[in-house]
N, CA, C and O of each residue as an XYZ file, in Angstrom:
548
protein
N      24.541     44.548      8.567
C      24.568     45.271      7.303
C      23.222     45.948      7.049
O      22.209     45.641      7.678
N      23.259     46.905      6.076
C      22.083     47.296      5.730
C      21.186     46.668      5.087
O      21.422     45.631      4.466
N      19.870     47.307      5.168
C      18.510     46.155      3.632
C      19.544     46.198      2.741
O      20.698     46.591      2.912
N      19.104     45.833      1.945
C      19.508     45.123      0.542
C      19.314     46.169     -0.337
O      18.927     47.202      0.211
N      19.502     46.231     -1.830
C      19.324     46.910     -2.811
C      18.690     46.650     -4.065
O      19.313     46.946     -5.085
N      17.830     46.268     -4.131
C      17.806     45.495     -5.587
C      18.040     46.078     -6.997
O      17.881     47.292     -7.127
N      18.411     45.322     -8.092
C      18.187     45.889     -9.212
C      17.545     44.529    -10.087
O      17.425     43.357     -9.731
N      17.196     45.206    -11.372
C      16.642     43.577    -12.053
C      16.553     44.459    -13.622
O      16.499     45.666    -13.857
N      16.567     43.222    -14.553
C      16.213     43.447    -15.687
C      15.702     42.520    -16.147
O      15.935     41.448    -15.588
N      15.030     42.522    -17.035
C      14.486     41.131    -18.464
C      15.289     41.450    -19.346
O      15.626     42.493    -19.907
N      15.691     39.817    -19.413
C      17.055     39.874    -21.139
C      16.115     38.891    -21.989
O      15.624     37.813    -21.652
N      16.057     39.316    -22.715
C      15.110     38.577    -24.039
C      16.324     37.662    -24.393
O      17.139     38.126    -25.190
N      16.569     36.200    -23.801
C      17.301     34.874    -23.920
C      17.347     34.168    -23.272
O      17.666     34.493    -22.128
N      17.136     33.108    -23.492
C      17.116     31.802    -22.766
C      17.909     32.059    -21.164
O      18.596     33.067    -21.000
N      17.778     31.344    -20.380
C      18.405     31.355    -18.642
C      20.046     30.864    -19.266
O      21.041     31.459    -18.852
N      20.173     29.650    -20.357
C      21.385     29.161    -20.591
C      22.141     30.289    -21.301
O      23.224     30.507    -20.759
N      21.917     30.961    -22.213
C      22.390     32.074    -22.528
C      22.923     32.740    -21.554
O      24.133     32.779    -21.330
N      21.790     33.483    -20.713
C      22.034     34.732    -19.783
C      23.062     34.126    -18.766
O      24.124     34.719    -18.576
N      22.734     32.790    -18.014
C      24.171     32.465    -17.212
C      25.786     32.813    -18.132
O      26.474     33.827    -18.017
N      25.976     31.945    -18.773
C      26.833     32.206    -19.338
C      27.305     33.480    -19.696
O      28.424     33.825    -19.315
N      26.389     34.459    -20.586
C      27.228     35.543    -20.968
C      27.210     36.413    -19.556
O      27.259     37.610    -19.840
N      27.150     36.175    -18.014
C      26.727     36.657    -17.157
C      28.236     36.193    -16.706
O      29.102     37.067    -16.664
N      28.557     34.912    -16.386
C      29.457     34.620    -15.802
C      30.775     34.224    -16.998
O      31.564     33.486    -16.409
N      31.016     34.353    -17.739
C      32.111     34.082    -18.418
C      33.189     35.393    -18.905
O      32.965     36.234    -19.775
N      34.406     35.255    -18.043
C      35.115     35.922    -18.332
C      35.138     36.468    -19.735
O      34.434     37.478    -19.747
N      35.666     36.219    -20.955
C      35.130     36.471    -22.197
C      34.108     37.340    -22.375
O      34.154     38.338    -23.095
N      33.031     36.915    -21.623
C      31.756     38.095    -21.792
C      31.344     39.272    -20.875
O      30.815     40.334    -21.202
N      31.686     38.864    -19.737
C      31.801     39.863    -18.978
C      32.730     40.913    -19.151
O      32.594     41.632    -18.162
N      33.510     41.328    -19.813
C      34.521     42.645    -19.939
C      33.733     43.439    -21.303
O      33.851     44.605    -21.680
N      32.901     42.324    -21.859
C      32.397     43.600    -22.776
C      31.005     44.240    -22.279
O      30.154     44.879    -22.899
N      31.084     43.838    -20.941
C      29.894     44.809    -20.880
C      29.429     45.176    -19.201
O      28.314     45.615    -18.919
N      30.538     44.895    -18.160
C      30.586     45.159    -16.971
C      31.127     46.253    -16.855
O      32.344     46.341    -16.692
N      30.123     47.575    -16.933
C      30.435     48.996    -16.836
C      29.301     49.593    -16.404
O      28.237     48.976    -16.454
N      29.372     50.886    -15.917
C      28.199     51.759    -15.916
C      28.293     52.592    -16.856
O      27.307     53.244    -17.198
N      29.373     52.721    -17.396
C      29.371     54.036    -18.526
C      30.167     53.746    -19.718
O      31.321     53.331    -19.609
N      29.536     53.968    -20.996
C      30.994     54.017    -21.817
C      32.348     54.495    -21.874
O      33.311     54.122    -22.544
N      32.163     55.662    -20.776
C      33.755     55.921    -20.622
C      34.603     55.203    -19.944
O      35.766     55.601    -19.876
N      34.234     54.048    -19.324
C      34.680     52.762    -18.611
C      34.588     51.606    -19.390
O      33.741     51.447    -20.269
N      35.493     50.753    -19.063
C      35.790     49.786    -19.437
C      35.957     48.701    -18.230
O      35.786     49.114    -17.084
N      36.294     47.284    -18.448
C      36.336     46.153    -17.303
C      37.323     45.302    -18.729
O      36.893     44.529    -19.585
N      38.825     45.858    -18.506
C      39.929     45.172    -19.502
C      40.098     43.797    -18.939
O      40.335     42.993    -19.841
N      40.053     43.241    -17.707
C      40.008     42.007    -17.227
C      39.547     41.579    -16.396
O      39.475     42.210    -15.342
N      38.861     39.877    -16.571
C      38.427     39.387    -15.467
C      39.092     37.957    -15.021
O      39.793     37.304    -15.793
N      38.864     37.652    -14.020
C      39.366     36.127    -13.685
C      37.940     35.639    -12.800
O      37.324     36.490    -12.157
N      37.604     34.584    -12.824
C      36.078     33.827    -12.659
C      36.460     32.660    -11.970
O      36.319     31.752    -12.789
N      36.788     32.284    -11.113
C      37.214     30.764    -10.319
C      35.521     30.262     -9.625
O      35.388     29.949     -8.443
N      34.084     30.282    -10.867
C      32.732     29.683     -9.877
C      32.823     28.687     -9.265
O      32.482     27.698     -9.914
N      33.154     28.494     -8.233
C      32.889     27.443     -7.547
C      32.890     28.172     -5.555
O      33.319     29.238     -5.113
N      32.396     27.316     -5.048
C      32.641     27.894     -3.310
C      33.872     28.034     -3.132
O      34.714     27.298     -3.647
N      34.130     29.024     -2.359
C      35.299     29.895     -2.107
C      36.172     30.121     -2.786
O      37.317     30.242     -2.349
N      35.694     30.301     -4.692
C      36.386     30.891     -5.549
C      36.100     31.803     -5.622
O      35.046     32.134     -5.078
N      37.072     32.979     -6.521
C      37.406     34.113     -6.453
C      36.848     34.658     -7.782
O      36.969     33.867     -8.718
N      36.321     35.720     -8.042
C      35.828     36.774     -8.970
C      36.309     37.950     -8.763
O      35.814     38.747     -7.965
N      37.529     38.212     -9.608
C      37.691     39.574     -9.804
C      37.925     40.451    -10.881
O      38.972     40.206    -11.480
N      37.313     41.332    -11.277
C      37.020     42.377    -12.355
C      38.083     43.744    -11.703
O      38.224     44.201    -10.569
N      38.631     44.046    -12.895
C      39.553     45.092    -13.353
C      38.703     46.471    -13.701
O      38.964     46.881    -14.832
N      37.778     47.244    -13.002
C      37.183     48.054    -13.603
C      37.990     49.651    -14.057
O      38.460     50.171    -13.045
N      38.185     50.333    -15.097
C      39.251     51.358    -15.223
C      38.316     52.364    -15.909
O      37.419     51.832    -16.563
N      38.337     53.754    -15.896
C      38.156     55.383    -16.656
C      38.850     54.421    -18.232
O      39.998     53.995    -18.105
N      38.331     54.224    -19.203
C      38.881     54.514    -20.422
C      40.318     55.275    -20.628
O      41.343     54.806    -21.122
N      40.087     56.596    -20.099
C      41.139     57.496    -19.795
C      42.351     57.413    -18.997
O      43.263     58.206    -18.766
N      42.053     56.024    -18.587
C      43.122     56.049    -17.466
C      43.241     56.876    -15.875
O      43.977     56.595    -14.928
N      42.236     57.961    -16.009
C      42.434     58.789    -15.125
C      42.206     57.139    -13.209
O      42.969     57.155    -12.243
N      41.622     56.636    -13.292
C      40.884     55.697    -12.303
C      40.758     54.439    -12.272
O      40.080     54.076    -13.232
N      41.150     53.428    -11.501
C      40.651     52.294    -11.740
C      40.515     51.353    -10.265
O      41.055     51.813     -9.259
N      40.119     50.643    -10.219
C      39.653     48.982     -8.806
C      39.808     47.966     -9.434
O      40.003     47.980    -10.650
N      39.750     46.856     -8.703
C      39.644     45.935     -8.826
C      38.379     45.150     -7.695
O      38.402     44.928     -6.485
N      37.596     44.955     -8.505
C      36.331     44.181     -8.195
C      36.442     43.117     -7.447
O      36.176     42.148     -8.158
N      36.756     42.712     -6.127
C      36.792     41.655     -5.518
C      35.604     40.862     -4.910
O      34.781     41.459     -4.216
N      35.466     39.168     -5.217
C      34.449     38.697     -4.373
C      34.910     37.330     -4.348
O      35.650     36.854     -5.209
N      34.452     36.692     -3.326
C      34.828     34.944     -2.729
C      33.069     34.732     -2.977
O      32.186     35.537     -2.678
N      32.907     33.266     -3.672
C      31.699     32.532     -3.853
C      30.932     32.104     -2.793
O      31.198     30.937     -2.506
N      30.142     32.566     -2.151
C      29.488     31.524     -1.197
C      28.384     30.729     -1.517
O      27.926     30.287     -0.464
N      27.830     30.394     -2.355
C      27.066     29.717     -3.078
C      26.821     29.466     -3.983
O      27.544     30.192     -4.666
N      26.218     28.854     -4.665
C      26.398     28.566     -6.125
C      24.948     27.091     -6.907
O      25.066     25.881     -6.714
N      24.079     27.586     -7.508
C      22.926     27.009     -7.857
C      23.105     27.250     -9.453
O      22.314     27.743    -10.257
N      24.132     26.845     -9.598
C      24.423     26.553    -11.224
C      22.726     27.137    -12.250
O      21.538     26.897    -12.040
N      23.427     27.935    -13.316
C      22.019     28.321    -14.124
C      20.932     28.950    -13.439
O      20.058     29.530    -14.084
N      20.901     28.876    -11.929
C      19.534     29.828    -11.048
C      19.878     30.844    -10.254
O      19.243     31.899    -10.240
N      20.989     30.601     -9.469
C      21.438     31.630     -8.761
C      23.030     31.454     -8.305
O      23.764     30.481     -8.473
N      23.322     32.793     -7.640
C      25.038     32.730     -6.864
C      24.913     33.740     -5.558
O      24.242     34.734     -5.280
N      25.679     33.134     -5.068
C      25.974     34.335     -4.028
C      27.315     34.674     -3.781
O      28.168     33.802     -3.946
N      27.742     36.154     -3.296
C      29.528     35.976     -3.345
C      29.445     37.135     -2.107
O      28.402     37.755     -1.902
N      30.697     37.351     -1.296
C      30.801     38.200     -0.560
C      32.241     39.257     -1.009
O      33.463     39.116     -1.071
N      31.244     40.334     -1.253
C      32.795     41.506     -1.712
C      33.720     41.606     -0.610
O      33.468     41.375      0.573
N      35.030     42.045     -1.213
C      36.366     42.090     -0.333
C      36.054     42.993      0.898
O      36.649     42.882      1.970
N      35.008     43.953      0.632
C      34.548     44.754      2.076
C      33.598     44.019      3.274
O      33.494     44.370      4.450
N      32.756     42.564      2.393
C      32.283     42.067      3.757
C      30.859     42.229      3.122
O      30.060     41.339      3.412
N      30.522     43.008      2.484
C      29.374     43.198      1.718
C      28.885     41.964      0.966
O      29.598     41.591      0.034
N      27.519     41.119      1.294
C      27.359     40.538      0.144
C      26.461     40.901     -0.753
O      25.867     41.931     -0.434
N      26.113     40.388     -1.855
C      25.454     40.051     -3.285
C      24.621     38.486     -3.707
O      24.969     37.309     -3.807
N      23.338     39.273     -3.875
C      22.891     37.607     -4.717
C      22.685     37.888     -6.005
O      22.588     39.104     -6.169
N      22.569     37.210     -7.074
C      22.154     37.061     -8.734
C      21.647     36.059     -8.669
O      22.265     35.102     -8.203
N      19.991     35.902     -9.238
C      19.283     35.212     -9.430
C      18.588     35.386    -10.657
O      18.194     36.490    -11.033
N      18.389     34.117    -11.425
C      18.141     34.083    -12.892
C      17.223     33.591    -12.899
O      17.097     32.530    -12.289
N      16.057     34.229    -13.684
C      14.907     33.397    -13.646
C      14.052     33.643    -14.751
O      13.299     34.578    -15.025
N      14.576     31.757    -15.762
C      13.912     31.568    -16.669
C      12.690     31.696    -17.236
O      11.845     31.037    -16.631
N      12.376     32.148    -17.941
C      10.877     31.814    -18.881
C      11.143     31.585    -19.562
O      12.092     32.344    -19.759
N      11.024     30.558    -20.856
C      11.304     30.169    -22.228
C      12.585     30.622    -22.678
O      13.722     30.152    -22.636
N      11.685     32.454    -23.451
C      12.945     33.287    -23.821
C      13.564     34.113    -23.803
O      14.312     34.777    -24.520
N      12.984     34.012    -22.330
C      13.582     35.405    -21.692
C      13.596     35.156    -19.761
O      13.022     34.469    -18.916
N      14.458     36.024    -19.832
C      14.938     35.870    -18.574
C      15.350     36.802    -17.672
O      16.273     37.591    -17.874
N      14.468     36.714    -16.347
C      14.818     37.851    -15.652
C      15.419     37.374    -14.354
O      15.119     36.438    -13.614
N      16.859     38.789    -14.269
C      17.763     38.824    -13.613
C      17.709     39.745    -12.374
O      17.669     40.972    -12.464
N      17.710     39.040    -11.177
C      17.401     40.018     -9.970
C      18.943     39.989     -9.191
O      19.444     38.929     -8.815
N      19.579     41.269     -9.020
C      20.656     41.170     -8.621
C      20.148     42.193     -6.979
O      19.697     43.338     -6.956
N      20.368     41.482     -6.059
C      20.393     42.004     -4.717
C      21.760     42.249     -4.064
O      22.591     41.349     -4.187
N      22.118     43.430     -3.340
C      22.894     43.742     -2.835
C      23.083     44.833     -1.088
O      22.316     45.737     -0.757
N      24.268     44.361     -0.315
C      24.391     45.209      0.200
C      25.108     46.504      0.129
O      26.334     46.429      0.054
N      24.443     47.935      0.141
C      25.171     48.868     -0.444
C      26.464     48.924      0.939
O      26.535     48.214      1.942
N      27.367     50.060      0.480
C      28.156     50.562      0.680
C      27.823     51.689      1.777
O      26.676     52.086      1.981
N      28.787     52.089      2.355
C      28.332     53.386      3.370
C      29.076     55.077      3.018
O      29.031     56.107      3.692
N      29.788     54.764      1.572
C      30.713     56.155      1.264
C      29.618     56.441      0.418
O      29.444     57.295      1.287
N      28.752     56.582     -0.355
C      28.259     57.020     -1.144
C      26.342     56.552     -0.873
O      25.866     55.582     -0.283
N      25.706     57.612     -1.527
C      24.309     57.659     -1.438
C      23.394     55.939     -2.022
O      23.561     55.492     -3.157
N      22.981     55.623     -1.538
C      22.182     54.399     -1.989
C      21.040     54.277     -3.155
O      20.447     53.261     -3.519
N      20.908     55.660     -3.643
C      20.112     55.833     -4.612
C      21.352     55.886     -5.788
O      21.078     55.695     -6.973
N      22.675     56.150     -5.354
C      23.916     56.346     -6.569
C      24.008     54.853     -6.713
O      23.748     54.275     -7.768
N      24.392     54.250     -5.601
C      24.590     52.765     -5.887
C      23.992     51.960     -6.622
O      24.450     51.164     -7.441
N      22.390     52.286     -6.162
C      21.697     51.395     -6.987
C      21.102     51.816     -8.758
O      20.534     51.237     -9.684
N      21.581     52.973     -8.499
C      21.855     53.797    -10.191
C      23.228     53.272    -10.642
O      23.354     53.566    -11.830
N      24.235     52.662    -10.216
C      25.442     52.552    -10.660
C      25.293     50.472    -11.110
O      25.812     49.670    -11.886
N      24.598     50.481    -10.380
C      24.213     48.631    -10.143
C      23.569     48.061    -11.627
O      23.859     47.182    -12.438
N      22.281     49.345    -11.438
C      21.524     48.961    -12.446
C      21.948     49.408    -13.389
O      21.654     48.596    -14.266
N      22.617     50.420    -13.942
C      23.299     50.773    -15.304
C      24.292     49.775    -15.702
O      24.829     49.870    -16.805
N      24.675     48.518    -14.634
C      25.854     47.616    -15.498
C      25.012     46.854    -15.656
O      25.179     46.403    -16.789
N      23.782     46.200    -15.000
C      22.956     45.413    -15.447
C      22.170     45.602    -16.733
O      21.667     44.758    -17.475
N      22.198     47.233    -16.822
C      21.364     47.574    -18.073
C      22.521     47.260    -19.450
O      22.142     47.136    -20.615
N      23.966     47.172    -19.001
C      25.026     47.216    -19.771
C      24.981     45.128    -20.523
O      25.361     44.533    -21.532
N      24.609     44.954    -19.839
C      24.364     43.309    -19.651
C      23.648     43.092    -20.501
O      24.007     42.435    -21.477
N      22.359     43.614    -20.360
C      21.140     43.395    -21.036
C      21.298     43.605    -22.874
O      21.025     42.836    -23.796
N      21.835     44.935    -22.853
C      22.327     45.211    -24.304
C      23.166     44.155    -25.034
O      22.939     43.769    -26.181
N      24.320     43.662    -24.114
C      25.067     43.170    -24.750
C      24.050     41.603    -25.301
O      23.672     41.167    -26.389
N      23.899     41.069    -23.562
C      23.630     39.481    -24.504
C      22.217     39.643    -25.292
O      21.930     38.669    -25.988
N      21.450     40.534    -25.291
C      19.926     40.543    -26.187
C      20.718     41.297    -27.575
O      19.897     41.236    -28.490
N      21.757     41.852    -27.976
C      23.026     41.744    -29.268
C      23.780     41.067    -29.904
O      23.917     41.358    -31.092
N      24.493     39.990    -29.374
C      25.077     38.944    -29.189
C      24.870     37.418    -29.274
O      25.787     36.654    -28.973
């Protein structure tokens, strides 16, 4: 596979916060998007090794939609995860506490249909989507 990709943000909240509104179905659809004209109407979350994560991502409009596939390969409760997308591609998320705030480093392998500077503009705009929500919430 290719290097990696990173993206990261600081969420002004606790690590227990940010896991949670990170991994909980419930919270994740209000804010796993890159754009407001998108939406993520459903998720299903099975964390555990060789459970399943998959997100419903759709156009608002209807015009488009996927389904977000990944199997768990690791799992460090509250610090980190790892999962491998349905293409073979994996992903890490790593959380890392300070008091009250917490920064989130999401590493990835990109894709080969599209530019790697889009990807990691598309990565970090749901992470930035993240950030809003649980530093709101």
């Amino acid at each position: 596979m290719s290097n990696k990709v990173t993206v990261n943000a600081t969420i002004h909240a606790d690590a227990k916060k940010v896991w949670e509104y990170y991994t909980a179905p419930e919270h994740i659809t209000q804010w796993n998007f890159a754009d407001p004209s998108w939406h993520c109407p459903s998720v299903s979350n099975d964390m555990r090794i060789g459970g399943k994560y998959v997100a419903r991502m759709e156009a608002k409009d209807g015009s488009f939609g996927f389904d977000f596939e990944a199997t768990y390969d690791a799992i460090n409760p509250g610090k980190s995860f790892t999962y491998t997308i349905a293409d073979g591609r994996q992903a890490v998320v790593d959380f890392n506490g300070n008091g009250n705030q917490t920064d989130v480093v999401v590493s990835f392998d990109p894709e080969d249909q599209n530019p790697v500077e889009m990807q990691k503009g598309g990565w970090q705009a749901i992470l930035n989507s993240f950030k809003q929500y649980a530093e709101n919430n």
